[in-house]
Each structure stands twice: as structure tokens, then as C-alpha cells.
Backbone as a ProteinNet text record, in pm:
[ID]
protein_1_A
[PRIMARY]
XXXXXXXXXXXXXXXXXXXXXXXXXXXXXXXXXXXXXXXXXXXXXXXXXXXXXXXXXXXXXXXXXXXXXXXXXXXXXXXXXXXXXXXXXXXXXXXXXXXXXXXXXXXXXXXXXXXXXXXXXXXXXXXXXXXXXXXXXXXXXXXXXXXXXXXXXXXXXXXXXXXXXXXXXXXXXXXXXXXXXXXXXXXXXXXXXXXXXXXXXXXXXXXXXXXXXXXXXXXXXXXXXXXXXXXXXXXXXXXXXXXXXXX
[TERTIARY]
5825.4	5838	5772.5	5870.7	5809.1	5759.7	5691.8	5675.6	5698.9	5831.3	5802.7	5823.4	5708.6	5761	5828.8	5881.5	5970.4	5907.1	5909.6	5811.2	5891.7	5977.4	6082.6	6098.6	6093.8	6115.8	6249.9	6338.7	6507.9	6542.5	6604	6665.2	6755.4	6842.4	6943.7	6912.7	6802.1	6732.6	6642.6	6610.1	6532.5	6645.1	6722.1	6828	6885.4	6972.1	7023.4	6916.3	6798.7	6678.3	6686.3	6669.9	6645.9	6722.8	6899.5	7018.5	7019.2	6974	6947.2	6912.6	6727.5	6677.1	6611.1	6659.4	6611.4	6702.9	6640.5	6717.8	6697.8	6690	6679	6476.6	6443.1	6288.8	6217.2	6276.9	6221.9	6234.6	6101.7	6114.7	6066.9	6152.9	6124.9	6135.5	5990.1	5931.3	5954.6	6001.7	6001.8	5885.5	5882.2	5767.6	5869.1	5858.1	5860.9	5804.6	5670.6	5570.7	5466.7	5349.4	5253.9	5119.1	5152.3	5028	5120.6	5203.1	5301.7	5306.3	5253.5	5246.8	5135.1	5046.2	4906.2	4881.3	4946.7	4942.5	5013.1	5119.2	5213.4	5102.9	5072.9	4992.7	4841.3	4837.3	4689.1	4660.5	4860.9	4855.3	4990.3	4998.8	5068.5	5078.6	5078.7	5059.6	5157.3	5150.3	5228.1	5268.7	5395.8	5359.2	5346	5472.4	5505.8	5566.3	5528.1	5593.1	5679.3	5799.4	5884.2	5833.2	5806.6	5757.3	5752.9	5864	5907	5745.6	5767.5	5688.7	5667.2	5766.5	5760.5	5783.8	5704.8	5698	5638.7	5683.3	5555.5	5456.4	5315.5	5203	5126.9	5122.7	5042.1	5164.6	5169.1	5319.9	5252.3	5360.1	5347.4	5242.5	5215.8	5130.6	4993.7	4920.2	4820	4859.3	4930.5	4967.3	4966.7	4984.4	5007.6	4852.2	4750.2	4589.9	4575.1	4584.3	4525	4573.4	4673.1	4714.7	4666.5	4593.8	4511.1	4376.8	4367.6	4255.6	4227.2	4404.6	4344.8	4403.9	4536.4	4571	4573.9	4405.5	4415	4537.9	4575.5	4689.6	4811.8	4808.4	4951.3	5041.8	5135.7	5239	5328.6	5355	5424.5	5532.9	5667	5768.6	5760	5757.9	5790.9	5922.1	5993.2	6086	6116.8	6188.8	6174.3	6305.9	6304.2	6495.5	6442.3	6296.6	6280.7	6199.6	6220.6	6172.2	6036.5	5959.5	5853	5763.7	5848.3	5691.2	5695.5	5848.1	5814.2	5758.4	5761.7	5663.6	5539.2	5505	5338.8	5318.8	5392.4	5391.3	5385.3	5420.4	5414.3	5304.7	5261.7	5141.9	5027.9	5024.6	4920.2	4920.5	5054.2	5051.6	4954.9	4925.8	4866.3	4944.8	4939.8	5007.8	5134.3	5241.8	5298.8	5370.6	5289	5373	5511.3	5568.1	5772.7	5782	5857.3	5922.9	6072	6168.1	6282.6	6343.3	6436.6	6521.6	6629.8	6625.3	6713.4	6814.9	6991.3	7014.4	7006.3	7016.3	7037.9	7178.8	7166.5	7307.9	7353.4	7272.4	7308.9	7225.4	7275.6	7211.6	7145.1	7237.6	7188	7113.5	7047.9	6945.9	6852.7	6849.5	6760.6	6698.1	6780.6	6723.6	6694.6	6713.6	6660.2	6528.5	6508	6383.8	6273.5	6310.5	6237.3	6257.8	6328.3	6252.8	6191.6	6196.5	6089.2	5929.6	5958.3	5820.6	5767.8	5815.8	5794.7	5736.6	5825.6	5805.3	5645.2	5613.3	5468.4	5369.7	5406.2	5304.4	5206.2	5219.6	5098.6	5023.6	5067	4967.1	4966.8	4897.3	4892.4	4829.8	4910.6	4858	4710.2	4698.1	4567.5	4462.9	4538.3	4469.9	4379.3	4419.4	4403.1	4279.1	4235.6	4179.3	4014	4007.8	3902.3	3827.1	3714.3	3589	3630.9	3671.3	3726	3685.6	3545.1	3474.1	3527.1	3597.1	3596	3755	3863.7	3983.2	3999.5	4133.4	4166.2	4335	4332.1	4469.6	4585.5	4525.4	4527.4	4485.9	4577.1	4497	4455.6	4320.9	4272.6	4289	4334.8	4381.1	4276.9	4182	4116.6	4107.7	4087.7	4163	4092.4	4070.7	3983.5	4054.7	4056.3	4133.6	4073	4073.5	4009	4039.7	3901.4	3913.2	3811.4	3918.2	3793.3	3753.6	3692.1	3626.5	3592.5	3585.8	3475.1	3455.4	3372.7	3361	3483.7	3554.4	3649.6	3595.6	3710.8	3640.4	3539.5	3493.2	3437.5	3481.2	3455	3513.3	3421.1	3363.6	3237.3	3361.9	3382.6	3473.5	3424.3	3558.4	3567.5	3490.9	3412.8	3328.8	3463.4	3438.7	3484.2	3392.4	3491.8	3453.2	3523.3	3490.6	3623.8	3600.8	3753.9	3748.7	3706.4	3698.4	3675	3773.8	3827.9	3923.8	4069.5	4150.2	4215.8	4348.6	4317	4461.9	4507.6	4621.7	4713.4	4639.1	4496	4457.6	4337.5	4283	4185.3	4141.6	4025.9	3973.8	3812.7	3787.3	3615.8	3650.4	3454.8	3469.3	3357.2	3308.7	3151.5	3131	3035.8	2959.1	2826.5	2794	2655.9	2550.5	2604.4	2573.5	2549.5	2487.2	2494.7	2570.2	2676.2	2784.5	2758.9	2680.8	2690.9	2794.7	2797.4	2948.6	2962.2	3110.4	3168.9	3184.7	3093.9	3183.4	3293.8	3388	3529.9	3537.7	3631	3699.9	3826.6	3786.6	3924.3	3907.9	4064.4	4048.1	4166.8	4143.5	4245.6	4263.3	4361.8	4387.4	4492.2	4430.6	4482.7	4565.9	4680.5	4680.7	4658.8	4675.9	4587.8	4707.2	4818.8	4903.8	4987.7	4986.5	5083.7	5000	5024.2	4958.5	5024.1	5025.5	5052.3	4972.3	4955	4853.5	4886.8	4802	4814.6	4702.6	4748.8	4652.2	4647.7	4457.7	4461.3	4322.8	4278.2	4183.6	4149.2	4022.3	3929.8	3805.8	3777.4	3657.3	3519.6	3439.1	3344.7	3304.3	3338.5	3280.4	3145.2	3110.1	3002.4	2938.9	2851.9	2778	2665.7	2621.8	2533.7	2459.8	2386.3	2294.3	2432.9	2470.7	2527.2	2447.3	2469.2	2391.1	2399.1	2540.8	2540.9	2496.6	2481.7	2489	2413.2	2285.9	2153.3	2157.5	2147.1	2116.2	2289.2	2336.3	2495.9	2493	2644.4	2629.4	2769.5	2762.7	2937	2982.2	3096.7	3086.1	3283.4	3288	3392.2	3467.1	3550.7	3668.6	3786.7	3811.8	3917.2	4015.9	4169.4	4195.4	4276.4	4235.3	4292.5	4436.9	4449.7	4574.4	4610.4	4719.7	4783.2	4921.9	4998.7	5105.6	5136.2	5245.6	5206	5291.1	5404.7	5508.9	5418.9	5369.9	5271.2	5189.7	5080.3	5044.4	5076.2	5130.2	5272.7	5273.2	5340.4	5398.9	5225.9	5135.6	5063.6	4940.6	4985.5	4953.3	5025.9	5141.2	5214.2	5231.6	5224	5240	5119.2	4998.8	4872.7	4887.9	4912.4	4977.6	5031.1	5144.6	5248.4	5173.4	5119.5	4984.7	4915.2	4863.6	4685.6	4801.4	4973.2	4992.3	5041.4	5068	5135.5	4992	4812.4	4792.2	4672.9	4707.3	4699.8	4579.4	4532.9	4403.2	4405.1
14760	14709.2	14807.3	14846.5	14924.6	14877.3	14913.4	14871.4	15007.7	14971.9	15120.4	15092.4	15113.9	15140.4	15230	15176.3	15248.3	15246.2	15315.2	15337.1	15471.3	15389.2	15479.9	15404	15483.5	15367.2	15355.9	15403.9	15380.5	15240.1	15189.1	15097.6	15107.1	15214.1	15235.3	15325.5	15421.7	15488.8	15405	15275.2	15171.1	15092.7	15063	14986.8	15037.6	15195.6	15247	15264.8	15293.8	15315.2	15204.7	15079.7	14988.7	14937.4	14938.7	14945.6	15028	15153.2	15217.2	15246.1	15177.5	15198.9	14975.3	14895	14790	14742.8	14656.6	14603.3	14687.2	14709.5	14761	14762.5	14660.2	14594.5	14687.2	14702.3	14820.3	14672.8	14644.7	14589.1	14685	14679.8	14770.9	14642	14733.3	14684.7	14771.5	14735	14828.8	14772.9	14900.4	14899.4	14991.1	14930	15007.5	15081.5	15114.2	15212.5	15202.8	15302.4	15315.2	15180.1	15112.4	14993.6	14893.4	14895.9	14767.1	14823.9	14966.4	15034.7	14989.4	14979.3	14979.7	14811.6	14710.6	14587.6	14546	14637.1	14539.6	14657.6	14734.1	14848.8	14723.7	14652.6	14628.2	14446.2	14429.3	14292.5	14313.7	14462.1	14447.9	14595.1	14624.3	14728.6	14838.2	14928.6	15010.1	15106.9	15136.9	15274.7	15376.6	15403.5	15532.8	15453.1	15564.9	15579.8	15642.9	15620.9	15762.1	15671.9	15826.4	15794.3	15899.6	15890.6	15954.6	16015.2	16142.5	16198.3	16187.2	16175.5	16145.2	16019.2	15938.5	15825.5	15803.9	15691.7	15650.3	15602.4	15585.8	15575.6	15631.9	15544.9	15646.1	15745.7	15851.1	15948.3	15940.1	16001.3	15964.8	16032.1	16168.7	16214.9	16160.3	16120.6	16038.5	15889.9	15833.6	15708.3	15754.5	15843	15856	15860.2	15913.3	15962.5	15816.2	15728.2	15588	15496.9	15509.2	15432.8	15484.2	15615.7	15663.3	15599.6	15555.6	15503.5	15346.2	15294.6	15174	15180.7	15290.3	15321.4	15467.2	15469.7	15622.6	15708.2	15637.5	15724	15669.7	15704.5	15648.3	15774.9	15799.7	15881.6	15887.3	15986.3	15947.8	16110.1	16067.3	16161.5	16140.3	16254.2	16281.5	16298.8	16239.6	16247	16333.2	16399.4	16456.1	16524.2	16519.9	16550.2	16660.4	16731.7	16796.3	16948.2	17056.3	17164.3	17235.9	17219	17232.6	17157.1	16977.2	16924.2	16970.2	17011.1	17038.8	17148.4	17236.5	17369.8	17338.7	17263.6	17214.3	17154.3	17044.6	16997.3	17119.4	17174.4	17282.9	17390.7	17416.5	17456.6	17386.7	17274.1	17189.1	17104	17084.3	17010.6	17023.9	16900.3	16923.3	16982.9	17057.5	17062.6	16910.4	16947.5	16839.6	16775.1	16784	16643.7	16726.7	16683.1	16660	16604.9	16731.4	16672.8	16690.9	16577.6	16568.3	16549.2	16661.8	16675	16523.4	16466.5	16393	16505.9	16411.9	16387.7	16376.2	16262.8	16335.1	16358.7	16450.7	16534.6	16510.6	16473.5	16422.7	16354.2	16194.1	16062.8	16090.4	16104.1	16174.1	16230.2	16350.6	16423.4	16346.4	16314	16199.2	16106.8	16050.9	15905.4	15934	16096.9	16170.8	16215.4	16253.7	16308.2	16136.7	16084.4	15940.2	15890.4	15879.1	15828	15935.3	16013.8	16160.3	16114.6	16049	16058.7	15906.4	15807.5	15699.5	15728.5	15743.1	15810.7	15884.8	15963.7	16028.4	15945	15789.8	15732.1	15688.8	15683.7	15600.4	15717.3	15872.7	15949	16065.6	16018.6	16081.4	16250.3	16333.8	16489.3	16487.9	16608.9	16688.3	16665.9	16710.1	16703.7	16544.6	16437.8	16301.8	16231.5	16381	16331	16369.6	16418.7	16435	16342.9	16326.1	16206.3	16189.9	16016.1	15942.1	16049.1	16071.6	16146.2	16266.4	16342.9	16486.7	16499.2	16408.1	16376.4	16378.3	16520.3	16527.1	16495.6	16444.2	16411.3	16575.3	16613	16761.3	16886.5	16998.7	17119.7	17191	17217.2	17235.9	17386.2	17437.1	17555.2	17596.1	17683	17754.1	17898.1	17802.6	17868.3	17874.5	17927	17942.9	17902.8	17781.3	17740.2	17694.3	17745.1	17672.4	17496.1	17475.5	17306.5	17256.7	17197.7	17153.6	16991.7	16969.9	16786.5	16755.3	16632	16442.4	16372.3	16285.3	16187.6	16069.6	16008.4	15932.8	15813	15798.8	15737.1	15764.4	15954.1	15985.9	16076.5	16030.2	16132.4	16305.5	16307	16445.7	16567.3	16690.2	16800.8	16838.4	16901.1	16915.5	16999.7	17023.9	17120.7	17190.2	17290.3	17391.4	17423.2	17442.8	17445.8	17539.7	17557.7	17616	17577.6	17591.2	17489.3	17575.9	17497.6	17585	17593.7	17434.8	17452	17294.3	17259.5	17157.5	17126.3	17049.2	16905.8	16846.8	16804.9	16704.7	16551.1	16541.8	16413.3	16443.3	16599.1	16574.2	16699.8	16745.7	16871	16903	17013.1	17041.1	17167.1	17098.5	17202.2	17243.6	17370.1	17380.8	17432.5	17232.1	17237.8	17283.5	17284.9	17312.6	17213.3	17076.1	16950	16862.2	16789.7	16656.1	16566.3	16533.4	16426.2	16346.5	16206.2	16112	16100.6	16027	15966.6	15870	15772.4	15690.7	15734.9	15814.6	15860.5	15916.6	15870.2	15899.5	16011.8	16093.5	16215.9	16214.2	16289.1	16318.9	16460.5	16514.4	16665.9	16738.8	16832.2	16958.8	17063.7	17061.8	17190.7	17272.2	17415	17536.3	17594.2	17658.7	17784.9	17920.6	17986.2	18086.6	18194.6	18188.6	18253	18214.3	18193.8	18095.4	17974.2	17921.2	17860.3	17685.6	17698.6	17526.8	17491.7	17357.2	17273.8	17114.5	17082.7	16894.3	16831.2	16744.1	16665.4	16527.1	16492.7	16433.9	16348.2	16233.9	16162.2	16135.9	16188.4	16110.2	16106.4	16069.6	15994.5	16080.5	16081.4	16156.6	16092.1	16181.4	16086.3	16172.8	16306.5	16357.9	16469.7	16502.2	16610	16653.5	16808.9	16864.3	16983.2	17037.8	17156.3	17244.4	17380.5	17484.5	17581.7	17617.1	17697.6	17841.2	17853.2	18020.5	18039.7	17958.8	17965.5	17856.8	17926.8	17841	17774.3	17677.8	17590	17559.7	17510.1	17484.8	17347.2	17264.6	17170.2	17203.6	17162.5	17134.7	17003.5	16989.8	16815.4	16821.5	16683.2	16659.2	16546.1	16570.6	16477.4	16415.4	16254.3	16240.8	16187.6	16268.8	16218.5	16078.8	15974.5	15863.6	15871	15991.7	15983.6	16132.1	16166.2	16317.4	16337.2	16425.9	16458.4	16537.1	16478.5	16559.5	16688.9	16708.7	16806.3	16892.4	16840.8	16984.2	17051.2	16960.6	17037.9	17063.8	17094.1	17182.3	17313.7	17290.1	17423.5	17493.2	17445.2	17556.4	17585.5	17504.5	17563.6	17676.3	17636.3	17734.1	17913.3	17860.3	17975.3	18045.4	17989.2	18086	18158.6	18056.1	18112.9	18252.4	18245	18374.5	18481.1	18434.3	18532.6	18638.6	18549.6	18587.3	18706.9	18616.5	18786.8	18883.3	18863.9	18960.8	19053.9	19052.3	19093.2	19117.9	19138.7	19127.4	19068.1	18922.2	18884.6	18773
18907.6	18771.1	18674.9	18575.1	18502.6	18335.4	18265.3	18090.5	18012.6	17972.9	17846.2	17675.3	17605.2	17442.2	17397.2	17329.8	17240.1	17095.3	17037.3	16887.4	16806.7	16685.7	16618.8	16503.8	16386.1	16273.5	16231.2	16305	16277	16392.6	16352.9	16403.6	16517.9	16454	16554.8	16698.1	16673.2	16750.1	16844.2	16804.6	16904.9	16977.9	16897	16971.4	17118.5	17055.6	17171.2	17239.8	17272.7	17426.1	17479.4	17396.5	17423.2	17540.7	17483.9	17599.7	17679.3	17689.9	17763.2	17922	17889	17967.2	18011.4	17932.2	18018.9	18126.4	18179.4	18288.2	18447.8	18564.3	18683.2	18700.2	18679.8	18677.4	18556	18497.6	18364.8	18233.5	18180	18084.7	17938.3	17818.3	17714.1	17615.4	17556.5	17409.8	17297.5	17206.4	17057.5	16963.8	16877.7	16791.9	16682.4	16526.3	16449.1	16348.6	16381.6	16343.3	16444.3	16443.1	16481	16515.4	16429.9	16472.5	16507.2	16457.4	16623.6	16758	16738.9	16901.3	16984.3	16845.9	16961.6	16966.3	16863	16908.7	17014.5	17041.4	17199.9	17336.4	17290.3	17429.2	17444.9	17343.3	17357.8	17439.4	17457.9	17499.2	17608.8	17627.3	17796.5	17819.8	17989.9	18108.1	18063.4	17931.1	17897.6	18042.2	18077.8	18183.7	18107.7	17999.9	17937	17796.8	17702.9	17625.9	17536.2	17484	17410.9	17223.5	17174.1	17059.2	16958.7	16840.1	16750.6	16665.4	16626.7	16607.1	16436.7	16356.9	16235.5	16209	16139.7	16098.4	15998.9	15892.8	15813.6	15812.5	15766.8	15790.6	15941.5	16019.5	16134.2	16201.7	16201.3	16255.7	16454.3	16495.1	16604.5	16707.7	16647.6	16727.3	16745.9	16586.5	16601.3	16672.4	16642.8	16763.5	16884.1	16941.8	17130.5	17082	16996.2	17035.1	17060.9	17004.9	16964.2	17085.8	17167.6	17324.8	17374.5	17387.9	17473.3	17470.4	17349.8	17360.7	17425.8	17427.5	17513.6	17595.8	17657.3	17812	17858.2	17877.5	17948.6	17999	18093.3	18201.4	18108.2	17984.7	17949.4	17961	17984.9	18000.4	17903	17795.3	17668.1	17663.7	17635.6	17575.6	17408.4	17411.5	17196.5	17187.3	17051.8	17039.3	16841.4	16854.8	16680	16639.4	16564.4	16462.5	16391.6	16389.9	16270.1	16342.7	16326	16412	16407.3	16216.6	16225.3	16335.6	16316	16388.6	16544.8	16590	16713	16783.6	16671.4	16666	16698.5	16577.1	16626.3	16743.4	16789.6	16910	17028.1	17025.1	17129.7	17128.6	16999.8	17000.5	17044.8	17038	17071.5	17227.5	17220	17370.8	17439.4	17511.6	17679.5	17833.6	17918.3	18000.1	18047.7	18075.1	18151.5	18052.4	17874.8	17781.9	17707.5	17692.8	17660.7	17569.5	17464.1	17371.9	17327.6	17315	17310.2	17185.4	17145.1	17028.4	16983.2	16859.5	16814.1	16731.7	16715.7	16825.3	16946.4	17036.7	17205.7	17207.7	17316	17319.1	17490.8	17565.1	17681.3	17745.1	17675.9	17765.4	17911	18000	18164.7	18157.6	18083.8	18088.7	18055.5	17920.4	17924.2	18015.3	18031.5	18160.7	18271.8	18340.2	18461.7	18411.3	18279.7	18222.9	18231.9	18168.2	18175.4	18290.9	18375.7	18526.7	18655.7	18584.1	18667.3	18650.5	18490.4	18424.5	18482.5	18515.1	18528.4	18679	18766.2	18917.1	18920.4	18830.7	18789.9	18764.8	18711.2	18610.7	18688.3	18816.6	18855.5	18941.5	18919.1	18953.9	18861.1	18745.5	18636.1	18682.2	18600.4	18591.5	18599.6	18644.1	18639.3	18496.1	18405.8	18290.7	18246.2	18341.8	18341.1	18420	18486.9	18603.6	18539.7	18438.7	18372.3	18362.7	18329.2	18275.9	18130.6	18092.8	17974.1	17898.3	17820.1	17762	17708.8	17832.5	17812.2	17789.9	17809.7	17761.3	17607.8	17567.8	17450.2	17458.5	17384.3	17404.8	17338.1	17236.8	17210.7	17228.6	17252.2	17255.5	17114.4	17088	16936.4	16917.3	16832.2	16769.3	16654.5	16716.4	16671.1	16545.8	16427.5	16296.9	16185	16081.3	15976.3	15868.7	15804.6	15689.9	15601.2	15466.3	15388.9	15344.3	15346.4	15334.4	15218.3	15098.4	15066.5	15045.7	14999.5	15051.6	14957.2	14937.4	14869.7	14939.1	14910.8	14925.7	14855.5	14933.7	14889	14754.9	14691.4	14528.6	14492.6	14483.5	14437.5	14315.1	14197	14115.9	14107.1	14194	14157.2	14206.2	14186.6	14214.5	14365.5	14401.3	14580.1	14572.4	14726.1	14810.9	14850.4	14864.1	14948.3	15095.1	15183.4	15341.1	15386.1	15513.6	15636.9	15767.5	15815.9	15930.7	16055.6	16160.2	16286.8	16370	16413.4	16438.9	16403.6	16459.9	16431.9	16502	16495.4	16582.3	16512.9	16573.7	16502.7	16446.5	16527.3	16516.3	16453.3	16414.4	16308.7	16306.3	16265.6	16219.2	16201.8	16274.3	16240.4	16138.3	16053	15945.4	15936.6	15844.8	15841.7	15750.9	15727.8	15570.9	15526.2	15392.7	15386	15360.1	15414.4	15395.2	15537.9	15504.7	15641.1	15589.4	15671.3	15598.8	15706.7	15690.8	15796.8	15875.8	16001.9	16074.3	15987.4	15973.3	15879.5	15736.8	15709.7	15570.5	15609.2	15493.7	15479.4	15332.7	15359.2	15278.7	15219	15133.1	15113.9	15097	15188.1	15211.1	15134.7	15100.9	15052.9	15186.9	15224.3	15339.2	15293	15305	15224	15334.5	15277.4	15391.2	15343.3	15482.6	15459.4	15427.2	15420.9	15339.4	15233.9	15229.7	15086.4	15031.7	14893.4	14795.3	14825.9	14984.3	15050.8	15059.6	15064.4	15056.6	15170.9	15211.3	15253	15192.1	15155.1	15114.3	15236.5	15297.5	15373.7	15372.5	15457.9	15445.2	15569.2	15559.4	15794.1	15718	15853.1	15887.2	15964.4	15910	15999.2	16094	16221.7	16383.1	16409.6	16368.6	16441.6	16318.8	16330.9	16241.6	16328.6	16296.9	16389.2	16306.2	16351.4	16259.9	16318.9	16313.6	16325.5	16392.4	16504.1	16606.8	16556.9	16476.8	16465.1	16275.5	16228.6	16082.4	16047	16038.2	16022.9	15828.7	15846.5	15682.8	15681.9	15763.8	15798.3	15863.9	15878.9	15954.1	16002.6	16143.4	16231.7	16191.7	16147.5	16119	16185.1	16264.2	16298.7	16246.2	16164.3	16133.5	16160.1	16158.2	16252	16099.8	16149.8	16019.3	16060.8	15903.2	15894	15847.8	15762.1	15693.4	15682.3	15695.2	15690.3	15672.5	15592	15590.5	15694.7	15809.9	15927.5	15929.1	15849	15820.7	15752.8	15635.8	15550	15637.2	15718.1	15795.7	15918.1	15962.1	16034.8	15999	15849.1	15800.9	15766.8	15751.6	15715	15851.3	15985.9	16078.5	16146.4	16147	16161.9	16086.3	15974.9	15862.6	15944.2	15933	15950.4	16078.7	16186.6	16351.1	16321	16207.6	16208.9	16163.3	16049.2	15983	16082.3	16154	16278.8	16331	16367.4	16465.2	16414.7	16313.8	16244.5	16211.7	16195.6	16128.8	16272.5	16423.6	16539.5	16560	16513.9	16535.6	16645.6
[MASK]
+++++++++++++++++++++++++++++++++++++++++++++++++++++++++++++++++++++++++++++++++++++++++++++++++++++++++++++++++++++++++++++++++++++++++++++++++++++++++++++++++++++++++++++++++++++++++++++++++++++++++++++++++++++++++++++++++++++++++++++++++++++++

């Protein structure tokens, strides 16, 4: 018996999986955004999930972070119509995770790809076998971007920062400040070639003195809110930058 979500904010894109793949002891749940994902994961035995990467409000990559948080070994396919985000997706992936182009262009491939993965679920990859703790659901891309910050409903003018490094699910930066955990931001993220911008909002989970840059703090941010296409394009952009300029 298997459980799989489905999490897509098109209709017709939930429907057809839906026909798809229930029935042969496979029961499927839909979700049409991100927190109907983590309310049906948080009240039944997800195995896997396929889960559109652009969405409104929580997009999908931060949703797979957030079932991880209440089903470790969850096993999740990405699904995306759009080529920046799958750029990023591939920059960041973990070993083993799959992401699948909308249109599908051949059902069969599909449903051999999703019951390979199901067949896997109950002996999750390597990368899984880690201590809860030391589990990222992302690989962090180590980058220097200017960032600058507030304090949210704060009218005082942004700090300027730079980052260290960043994920799809959030970003370290280093300030010249102690920013408690729970304060919340609001961030400006620059790129580092062109005059793009995202505008985005997290949460501080951690702050630390700075080992290499004394009267500094490391502070880690998880973001609550992000344009996940903008920043895309200006992870990417910078990616092209670093090689073009062989760093």
C-alpha cells in the first residue's frame, strides 16, 4: 500500500495524476498549494511526493523543506513548466532528487519514473541516512551577494550585508549586528551582475560572532517569503558571472 501527494495549483494537472496513479493499493491525495501539503502529510503516512515547483504563496521547493520536517524519509519528484526554476533545481539538488518537465510528453515514462521511486521509499538514499540534525534538504551554493535588510515594519533605511551562502529555503549573511533568532526581515537581494533584484522576508533561526571577521556576526535566515523565479534568475546570473570571470 502506497500514499502519494500530489501538490499543484492547476486543477487539471491534479486531476490527470490523480487518474493516473490511484487505484492498484496506491491511494492519492491532492493539495492545492503548499500548506494543504503539509496539513494532509501531517495527518497521513506520505510515501512520496510529486510537487510543482512554482506555486503561489509557499512555492514548492520550500514545501518539500517543510514535509521534511514532518516526514524525514519522504521521497519527493519536482515537477516545473518553467526552465529558470529548473536550473536552480539542479544546482541545488540533493543526490538521487528528480525533476520532471510540464508538459508530460510520455505518461509511461512517467509512471516507470514514479514507481522506481516508490519501490525506493522504504529504503531511502544515502543522503537520508544522516543524523535528523545534519539533514539539508538542499545543497547551499556558496556566493557573495549583496543583501540588504530591516527589521520588518520598520520604517528605519536598509543595512547593507553580504551573503555567504544560499538555498532555495533561505540564506546566511554577515552582519555587523546581533540580530536575535525570531526576528523577522525584510530583505533586498542584489545581483551581482545586473541591476535585479528579489525582494524577500525570513526569519532569523541562528546568529553567531564571525570567526574570520572579528566585530561581525554569521546570522542564518530562513526565508518565509520569496519570489522564487527572481531568485533563480539572479542565482543563476551570478553562477554565469563566477565562470565566466574563472572564480
Amino acid at each position: 500500500m502506497a500514499n502519494i501527494l500530489i501538490v499543484d495549483d492547476e486543477k487539471v494537472v491534479r486531476d490527470l495524476l490523480k487518474r493516473l496513479f490511484e487505484g492498484n493499493n496506491t491511494t492519492v491525495f491532492i493539495a492545492e498549494d503548499g500548506l494543504k501539503a503539509l496539513e494532509i502529510a501531517r495527518d497521513n503516512p506520505i510515501d512520496l511526493a510529486l510537487i510543482d515547483i512554482r506555486m503561489p504563496g509557499l512555492d514548492g521547493l520550500r514545501t518539500y523543506q517543510e514535509l521534511r520536517n514532518i516526514r524525514p524519509d519522504l521521497v519527493c519528484i519536482f515537477i516545473t513548466g518553467y526552465a529558470v526554476e529548473e536550473a536552480l533545481f539542479d544546482k541545488t539538488k540533493q543526490p538521487g532528487m528528480i525533476c520532471l518537465k510540464k508538459p508530460f510528453e510520455d505518461i509511461r515514462q512517467l509512471k516507470e519514473i514514479v514507481n522506481k521511486a516508490l519501490e525506493g521509499a522504504s529504503a531511502p538514499p544515502p543522503i537520508f541516512q544522516q543524523p535528523t540534525q545534519e539533514r539539508r534538504a538542499y545543497v547551499r551554493l556558496n556566493m557573495t551577494l549583496e543583501v540588504d535588510y530591516r527589521i520588518k515594519n520598520n520604517e528605519e533605511q536598509f543595512v547593507s550585508s553580504l551573503s555567504q551562502d544560499i538555498a532555495p529555503g533561505g540564506i546566511r549573511i554577515i552582519t555587523g549586528e546581533s540580530l536575535p533568532p525570531g526576528t523577522v526581515l525584510d530583505l533586498v537581494i542584489k545581483s551581482s551582475r545586473n541591476k535585479k533584484t528579489c525582494d524577500a522576508q525570513g526569519r532569523v533561526i541562528w546568529n553567531k560572532k564571525s570567526e574570520d571577521k572579528p566585530g561581525y556576526y554569521m546570522t542564518g535566515i530562513k526565508f518565509t517569503n520569496v519570489d522564487l523565479s527572481k531568485l533563480a534568475q539572479i542565482i543563476i546570473n551570478s553562477e554565469d558571472l563566477r565562470r565566466q570571470d574563472g572564480r
